[in-house]
C-alpha positions in Angstrom: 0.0 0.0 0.0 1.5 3.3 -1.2 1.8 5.8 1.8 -0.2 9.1 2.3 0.6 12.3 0.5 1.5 15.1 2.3 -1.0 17.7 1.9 -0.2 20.4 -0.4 0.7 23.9 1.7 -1.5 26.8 0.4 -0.4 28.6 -1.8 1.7 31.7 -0.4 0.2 34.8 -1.1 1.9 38.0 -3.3 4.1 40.4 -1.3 2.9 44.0 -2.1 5.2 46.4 -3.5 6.1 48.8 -1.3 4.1 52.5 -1.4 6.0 55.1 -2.8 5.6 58.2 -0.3 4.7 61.4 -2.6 7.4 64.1 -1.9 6.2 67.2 -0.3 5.7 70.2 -2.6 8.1 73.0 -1.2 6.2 75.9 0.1 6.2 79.2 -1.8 8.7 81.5 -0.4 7.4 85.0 -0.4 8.5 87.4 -2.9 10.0 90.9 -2.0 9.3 93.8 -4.5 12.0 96.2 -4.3 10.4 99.5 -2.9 10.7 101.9 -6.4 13.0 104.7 -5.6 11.3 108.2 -4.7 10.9 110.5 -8.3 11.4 114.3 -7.8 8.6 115.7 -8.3 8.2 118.0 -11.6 8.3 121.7 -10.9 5.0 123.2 -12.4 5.4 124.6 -15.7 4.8 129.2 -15.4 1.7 129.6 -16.6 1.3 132.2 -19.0 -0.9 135.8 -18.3 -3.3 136.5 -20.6 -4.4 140.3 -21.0 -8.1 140.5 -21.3 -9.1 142.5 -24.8 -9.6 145.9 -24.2 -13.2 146.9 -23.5 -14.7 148.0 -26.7 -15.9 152.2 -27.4 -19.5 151.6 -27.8 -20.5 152.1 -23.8 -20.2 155.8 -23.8 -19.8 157.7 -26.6 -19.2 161.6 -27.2 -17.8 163.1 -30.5 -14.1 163.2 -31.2 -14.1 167.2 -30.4 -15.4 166.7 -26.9 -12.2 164.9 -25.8 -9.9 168.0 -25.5 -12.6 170.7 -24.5 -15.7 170.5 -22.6 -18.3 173.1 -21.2 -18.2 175.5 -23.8 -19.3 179.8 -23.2 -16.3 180.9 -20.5 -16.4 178.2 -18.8 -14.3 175.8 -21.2 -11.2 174.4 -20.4 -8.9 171.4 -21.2 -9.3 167.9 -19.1 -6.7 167.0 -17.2 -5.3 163.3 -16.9 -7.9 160.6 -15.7 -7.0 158.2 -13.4 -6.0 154.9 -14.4 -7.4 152.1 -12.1 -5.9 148.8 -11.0 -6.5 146.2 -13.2 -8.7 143.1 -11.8 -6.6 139.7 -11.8 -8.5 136.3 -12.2 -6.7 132.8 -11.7 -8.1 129.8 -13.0 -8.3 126.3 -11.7 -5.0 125.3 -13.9 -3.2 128.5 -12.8 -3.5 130.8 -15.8 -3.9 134.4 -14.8 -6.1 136.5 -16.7 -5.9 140.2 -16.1 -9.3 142.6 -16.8 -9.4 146.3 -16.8 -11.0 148.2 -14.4 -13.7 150.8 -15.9 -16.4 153.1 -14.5 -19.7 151.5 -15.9 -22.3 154.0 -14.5 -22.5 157.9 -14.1 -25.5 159.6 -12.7 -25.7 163.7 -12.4 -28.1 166.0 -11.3 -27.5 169.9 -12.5 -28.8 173.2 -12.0 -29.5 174.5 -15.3 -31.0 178.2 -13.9 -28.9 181.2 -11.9 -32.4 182.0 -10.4 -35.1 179.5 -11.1 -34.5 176.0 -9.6 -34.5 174.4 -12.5 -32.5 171.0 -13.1 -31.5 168.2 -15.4 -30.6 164.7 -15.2 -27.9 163.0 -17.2 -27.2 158.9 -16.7 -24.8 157.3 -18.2 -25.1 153.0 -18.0 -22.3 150.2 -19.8 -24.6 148.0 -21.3 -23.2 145.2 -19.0 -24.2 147.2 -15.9 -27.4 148.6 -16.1 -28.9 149.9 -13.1 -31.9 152.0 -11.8 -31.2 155.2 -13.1 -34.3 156.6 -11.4 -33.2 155.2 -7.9 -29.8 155.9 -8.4 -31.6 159.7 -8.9 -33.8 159.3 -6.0 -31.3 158.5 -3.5 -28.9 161.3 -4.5 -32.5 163.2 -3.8 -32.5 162.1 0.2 -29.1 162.7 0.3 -29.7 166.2 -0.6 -32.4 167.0 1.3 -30.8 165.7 4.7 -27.5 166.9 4.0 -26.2 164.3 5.8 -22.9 164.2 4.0 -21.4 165.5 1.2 -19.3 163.0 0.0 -19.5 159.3 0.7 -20.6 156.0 -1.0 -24.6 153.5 -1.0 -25.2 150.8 -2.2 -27.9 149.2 -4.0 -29.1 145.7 -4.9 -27.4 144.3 -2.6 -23.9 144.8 -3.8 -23.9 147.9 -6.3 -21.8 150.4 -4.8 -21.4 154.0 -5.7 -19.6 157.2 -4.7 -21.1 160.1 -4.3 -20.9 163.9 -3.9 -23.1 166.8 -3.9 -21.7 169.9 -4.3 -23.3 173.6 -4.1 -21.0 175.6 -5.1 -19.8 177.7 -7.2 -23.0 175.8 -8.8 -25.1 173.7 -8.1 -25.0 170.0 -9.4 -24.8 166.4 -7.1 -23.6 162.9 -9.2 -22.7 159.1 -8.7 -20.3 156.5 -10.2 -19.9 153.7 -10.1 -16.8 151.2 -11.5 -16.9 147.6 -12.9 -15.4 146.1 -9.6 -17.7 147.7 -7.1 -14.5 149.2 -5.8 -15.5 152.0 -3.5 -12.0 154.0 -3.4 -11.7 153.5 -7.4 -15.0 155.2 -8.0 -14.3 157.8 -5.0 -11.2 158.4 -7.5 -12.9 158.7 -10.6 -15.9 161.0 -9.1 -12.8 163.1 -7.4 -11.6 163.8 -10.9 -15.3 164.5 -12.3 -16.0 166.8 -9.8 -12.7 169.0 -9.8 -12.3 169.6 -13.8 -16.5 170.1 -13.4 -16.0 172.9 -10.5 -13.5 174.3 -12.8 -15.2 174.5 -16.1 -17.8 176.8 -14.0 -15.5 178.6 -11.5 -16.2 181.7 -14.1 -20.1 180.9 -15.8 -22.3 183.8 -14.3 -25.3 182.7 -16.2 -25.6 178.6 -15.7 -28.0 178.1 -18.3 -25.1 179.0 -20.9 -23.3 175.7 -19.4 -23.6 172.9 -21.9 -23.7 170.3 -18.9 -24.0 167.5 -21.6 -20.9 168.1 -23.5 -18.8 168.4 -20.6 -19.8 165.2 -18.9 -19.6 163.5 -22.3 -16.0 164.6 -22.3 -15.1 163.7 -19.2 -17.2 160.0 -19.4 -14.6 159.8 -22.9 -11.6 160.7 -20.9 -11.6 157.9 -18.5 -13.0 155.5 -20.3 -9.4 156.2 -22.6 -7.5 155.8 -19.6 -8.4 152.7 -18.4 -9.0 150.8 -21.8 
């Protein structure tokens, strides 16, 4: 009798191939920007001045003879220099200067036209930029008259209009207000200062007032400083 087989072991089982450890990803190393280096700063560029244009003749207007003689009868005489104003400066947002004149833009005048009767005139100038009220402007020249409360000085109207004044009685009788394109109080006490001198001397010598030629002579003097200050 043949002997017993052996049993058969199992069958070993398949060693598993070792696991392959992923390698770590290196971590991101921060980057530096260098810090950009300071730039001077530009120096700003001089803006240029512009000269506003010249304000154009056709505000006042008196004929070419009235601009060296005014009055007329004994009285006339020449005009003596008008003051020039300071000019207005205006800077814009980008730094450009623009320079206006400065201009009387109203006249208003009350005269005695009689050596006896009380008789009188009005005479109003206005730029056509600047109207105003000539009949207030009248008016309060009226009150100041009549309360005498000072014979030179300055109102205002509108808020923000403001005007010299004077009222003078002698050697005759006439009262007037100006006003200047800047509502400049000392420039239109400078402007009415000139009216009223070369005014009291164009009728230092008239006996008869109603010889004057009032019109001509504020005409002339209206042409003068507009000249001036063009």
């Amino acid at each position: 009798t043949p002997p017993p087989k052996e049993p058969t072991p199992p069958p070993k089982e398949p060693t598993p191939p070792p696991k392959v450890q992923p390698k770590p990803k290196p971590k991101p190393q921060p980057v530096y920007k260098a810090q950009p280096k300071p730039q001077p700063k530009p120096q700003p560029k001089p803006q240029p001045v512009y000269k506003a244009p010249p304000k154009q003749n056709d505000d006042y207007k008196a004929p070419p003879q009235q601009q060296q003689a005014y009055g007329g009868g004994s009285g006339s005489t020449d005009i003596g220099e008008a003051p020039k104003l300071s000019p207005r400066k205006e800077v814009d947002p980008d730094g450009t200067e623009t320079i206006y004149p400065t201009y009387m833009t109203n006249l208003c005048v009350k005269c005695r036209t009689h050596h006896k009767l009380r008789n009188y005139k009005t005479i109003n100038y206005s730029s056509k930029k600047f109207q105003v009220d000539d009949m207030e402007i009248q008016k309060r020249l009226e009150d100041l008259a009549k309360n005498n409360i000072s014979q030179r000085g300055h109102f205002v109207i509108d808020g923000s209009k403001r005007f010299a004044y004077v009222l003078v009685s002698s050697p005759h009788e006439w009262r007037g207000a100006c006003r200047v394109n800047t509502d400049d109080i000392q420039d239109a006490t400078n402007v009415l200062k000139y009216i009223e001198q070369n005014t009291n001397n164009a009728v230092k010598d008239v006996t008869r007032i109603q010889k004057f030629n009032w019109d001509k002579n504020f005409q002339a003097l209206v042409s003068a400083i507009r000249k001036a200050n063009m």
